[in-house]
C-alpha beads as a LAMMPS data file, in Angstrom:
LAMMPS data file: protein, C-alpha beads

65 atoms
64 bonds

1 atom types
1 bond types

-500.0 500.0 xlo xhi
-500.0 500.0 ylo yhi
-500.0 500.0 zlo zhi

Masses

1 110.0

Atoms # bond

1 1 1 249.514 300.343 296.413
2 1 1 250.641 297.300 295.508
3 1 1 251.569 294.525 298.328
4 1 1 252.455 291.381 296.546
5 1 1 251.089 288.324 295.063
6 1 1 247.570 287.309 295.355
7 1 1 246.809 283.243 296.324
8 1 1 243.832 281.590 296.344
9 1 1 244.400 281.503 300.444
10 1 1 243.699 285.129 299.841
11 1 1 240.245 285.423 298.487
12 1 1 238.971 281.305 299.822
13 1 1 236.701 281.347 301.545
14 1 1 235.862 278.123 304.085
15 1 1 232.661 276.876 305.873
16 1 1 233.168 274.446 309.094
17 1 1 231.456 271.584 308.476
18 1 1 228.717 272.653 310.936
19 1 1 227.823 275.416 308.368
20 1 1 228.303 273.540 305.269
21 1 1 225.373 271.320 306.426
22 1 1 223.352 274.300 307.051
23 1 1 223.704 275.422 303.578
24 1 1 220.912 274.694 301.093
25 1 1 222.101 272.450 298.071
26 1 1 222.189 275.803 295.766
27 1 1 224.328 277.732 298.024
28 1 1 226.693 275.052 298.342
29 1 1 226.877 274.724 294.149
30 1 1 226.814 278.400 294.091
31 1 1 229.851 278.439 296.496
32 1 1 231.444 276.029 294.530
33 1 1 231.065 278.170 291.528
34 1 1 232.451 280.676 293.231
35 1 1 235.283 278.793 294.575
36 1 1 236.557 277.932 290.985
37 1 1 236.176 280.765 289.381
38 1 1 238.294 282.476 291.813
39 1 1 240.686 279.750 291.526
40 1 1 240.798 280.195 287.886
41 1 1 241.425 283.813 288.380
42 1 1 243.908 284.018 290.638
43 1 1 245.786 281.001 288.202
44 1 1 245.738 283.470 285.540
45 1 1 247.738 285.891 287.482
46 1 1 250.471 283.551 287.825
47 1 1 252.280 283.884 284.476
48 1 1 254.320 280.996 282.757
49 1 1 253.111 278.506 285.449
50 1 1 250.168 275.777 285.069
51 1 1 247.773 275.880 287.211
52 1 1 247.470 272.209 288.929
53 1 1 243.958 270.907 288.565
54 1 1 242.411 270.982 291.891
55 1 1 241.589 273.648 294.509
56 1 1 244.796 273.448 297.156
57 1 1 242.574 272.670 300.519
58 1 1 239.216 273.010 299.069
59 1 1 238.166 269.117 299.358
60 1 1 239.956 268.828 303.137
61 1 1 238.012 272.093 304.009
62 1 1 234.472 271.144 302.696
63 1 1 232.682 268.120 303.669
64 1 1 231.118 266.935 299.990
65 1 1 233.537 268.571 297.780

Bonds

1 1 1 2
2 1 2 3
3 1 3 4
4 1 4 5
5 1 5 6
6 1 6 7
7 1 7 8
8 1 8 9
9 1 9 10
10 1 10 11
11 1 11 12
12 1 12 13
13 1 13 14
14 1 14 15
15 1 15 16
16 1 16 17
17 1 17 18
18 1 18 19
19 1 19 20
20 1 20 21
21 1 21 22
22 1 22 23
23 1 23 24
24 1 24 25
25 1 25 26
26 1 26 27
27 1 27 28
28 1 28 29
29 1 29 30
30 1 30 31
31 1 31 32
32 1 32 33
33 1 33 34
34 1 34 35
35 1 35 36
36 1 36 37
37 1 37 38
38 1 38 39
39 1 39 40
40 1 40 41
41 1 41 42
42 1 42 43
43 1 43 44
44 1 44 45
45 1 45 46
46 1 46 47
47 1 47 48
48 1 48 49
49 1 49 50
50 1 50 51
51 1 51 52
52 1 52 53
53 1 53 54
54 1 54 55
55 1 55 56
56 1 56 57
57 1 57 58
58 1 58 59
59 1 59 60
60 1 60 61
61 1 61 62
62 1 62 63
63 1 63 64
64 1 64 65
């Protein structure tokens, strides 16, 4: 059933910055990765808009992003 529009706030996922220095350098590119491409999906939902070029909260959230 469908419930309404999906945002990134739905599928992002955040680290405190207590865990994000507990994560090896490859799991923090890997969530990176991650990060983007669900970004870019969930931008493709939105038809007719552009999708602005950053990740809304991502860089406040995470300590080296």
């Amino acid at each position: 059933v469908f419930q309404g529009a999906v945002t990134f706030e739905d599928v992002a996922v955040y680290f405190s910055p207590e865990e994000w220095v507990e994560l090896a350098a490859w799991q923090r590119e890997l969530y990176q990765e991650v990060m983007m491409d669900n970004y870019d999906l969930v931008a493709s939902l939105e038809r007719g808009c552009s999708a602005p070029a950053a990740l809304p909260g991502l860089a406040e959230s995470v300590p080296g992003v």
